[in-house]
N, C-alpha and C positions, 0 to 999 in steps of 0.2 A: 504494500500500500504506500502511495507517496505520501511525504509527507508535506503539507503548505507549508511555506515560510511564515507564517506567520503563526504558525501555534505549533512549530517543529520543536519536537524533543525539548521543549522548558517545561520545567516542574511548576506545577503549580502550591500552594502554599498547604498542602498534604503531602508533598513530597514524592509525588505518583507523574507518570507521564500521561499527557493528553494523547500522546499518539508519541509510542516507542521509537527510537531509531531503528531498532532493526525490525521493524516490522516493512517487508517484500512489497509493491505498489503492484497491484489488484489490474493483471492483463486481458483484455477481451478475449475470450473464447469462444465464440459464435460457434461450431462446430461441437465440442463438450457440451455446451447449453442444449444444441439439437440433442442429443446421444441420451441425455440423462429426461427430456420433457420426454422423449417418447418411451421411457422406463415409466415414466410417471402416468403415461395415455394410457399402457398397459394392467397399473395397481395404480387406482386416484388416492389409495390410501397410502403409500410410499410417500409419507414427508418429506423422506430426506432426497430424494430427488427434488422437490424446492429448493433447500440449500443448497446444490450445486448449481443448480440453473445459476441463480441468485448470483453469486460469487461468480460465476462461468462471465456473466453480462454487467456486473456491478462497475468495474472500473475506478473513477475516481468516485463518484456518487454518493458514498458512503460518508467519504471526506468534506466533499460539499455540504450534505446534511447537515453534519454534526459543527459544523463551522455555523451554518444557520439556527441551528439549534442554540448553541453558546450565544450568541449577537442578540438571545432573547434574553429579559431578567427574570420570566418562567422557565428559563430552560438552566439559566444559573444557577437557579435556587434546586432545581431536580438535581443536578450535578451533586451539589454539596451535600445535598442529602445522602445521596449513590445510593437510593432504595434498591432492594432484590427483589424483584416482585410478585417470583412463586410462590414463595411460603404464604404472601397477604393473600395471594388470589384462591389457592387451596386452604386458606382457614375457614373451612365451611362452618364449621358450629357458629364462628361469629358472623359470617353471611347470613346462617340462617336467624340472626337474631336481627336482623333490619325489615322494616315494613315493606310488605307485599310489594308495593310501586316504585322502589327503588333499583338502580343499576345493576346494587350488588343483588339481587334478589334475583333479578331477570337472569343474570351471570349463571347463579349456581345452579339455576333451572336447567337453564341450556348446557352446562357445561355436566353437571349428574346426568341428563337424559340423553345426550352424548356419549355417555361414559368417558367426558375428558378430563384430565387435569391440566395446571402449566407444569406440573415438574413432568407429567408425560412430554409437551413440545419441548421439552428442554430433553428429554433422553432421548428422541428424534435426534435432537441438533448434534447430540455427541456423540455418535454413528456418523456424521459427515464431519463434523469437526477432529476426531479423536484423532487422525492422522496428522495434524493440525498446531503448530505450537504456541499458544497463549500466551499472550503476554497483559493478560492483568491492566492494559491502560484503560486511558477513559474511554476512547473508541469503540475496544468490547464492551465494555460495560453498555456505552450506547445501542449497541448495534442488539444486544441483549434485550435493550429494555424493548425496542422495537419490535423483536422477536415474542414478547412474553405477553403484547398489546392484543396479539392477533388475536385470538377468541370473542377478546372484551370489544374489540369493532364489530364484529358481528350482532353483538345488541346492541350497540350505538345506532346504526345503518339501518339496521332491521335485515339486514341478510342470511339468510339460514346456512347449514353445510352443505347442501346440494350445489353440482357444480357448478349452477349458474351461480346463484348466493357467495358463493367461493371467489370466481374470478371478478365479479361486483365488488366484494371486499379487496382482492388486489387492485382493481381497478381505484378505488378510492383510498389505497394505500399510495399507490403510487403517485396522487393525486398532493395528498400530502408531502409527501418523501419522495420524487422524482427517480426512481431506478431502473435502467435497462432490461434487468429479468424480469422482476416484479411486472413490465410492461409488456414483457415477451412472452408470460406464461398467461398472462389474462388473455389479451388480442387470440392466441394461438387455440385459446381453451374455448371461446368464444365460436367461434369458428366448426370444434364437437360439438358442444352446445345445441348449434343451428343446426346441427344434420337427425339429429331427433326432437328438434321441438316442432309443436302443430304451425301449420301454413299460418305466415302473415307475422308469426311472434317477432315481438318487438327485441329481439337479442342485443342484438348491437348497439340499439338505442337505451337498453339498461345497463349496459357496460359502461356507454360512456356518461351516462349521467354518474353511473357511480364513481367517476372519474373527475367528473362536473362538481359534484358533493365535495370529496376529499378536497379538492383547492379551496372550495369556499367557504367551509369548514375550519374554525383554529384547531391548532395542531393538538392529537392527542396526546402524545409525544410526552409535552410539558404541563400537563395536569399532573397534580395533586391525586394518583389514581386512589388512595386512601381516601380522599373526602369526598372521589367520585363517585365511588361504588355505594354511597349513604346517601346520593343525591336521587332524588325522584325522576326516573327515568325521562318523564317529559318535561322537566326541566332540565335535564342535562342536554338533552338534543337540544333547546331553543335557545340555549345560551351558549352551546358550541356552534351554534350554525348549523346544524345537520339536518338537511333536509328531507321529505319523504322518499323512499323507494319505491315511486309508480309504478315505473316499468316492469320492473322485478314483480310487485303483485300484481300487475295486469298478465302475465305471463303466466304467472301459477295458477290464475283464475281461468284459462287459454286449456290448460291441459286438465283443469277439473272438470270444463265442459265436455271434452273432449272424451272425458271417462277416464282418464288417467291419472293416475298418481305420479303428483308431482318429484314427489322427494326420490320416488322410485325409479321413476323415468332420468330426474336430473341428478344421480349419486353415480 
């Protein structure tokens, strides 16, 4: 990964790098990206073909982010904190102690009737990372905490795990956080998508609103996810920006006329 001049290898006043010197600058692999999405067209459940993609296509991206990220005084403030934020997000007993209409409520719903956890997407990640040498800066840490957000956009957005829901959610990830994979595996998934959904569906046009959303949306990134996840879910959308996902339920409403199950048809 390169490093900017401007936030190269100086410590900051914990005494930690924002970005290590030897940390290797992040080359385009267009060809690896192809090899590993179609591991993933094969098993939709193979995580960790995301994170190669990802890495395969990220380049400087990463970099840029997190320089954007810093330039905020919400994203400064996450920094100093350097929250972990699987353990917060699998404390179910204290999710399940927040009212019915809340973030964190809608979370553990989806994330028990999923059977997900975050320390599961984190044992994903270290199957692709484990070959991989850490270096403990603030970069991972960021790159992390973006990694451990993904579920929790899914009830922000209103997008489910079926694969239209799925690439919506990258679509509005990347909408946020601009990255080459992230962009290549939506667009690409898109495209499956349309070859079994009913005539006329609006695919592409829920992709990119989901896309549309993520920019005009603040960043989730630099929330306080502790005092989100207690916030009443429809207040958390109107005060983040996040707008409705029409498209997305005009579609699922498209294949219940149609006789079919949605989640069925789009997993």
């Amino acid at each position: 990964m390169h490093m900017n001049k401007n936030i190269v290898a100086s410590k900051n006043a914990t005494n930690d790098f924002m970005i290590h010197p030897d940390r290797e600058r992040l080359r385009l692999r267009p060809l690896k990206a192809w090899r590993h999405y179609r591991n993933l067209v094969a098993d939709k459940e193979d995580t960790e073909q995301v994170f190669h993609i990802v890495e395969a296509l990220t380049g400087r991206a990463l970099v840029k982010d997190f320089e954007r990220f810093l330039a905020t005084s919400d994203g400064q403030t996450r920094l100093q904190e350097r929250a972990y934020l699987p353990p917060m997000l699998d404390d179910h007993d204290r999710l399940r102690q927040l009212p019915k209409n809340t973030v964190g409520a809608a979370y553990l719903e989806f994330m028990e009737s999923q059977g997900l956890t975050a320390e599961g997407l984190v044992m994903e990640f270290e199957k692709f990372a484990e070959k991989n040498k850490s270096y403990d800066d603030q970069i991972e840490w960021y790159a992390n905490r973006r990694r451990d957000t993904h579920d929790l956009l899914h009830i922000l957005t209103g997008y489910s795990r079926d694969a239209l829901g799925e690439i919506c959610v990258l679509a509005f990830t990347h909408g946020q956080s601009p990255n080459l994979g992230v962009a290549f595996i939506a667009h690409m998934g898109v495209w499956e998508v349309k070859r079994f959904s009913p005539k006329g569906a609006p695919v592409f046009k829920a992709m990119r609103q989901g896309l549309k959303n993520g920019k005009l949306a603040k960043c989730i990134m630099s929330e306080d996810i502790s005092a989100l996840l207690a916030e009443p879910l429809d207040t958390a959308r109107d005060r983040l920006g996040i707008r409705p996902a029409t498209y997305y339920g005009e579609i699922h409403e498209m294949f219940a006329q149609a006789g079919m199950d949605p989640y069925a048809a789009l997993t």
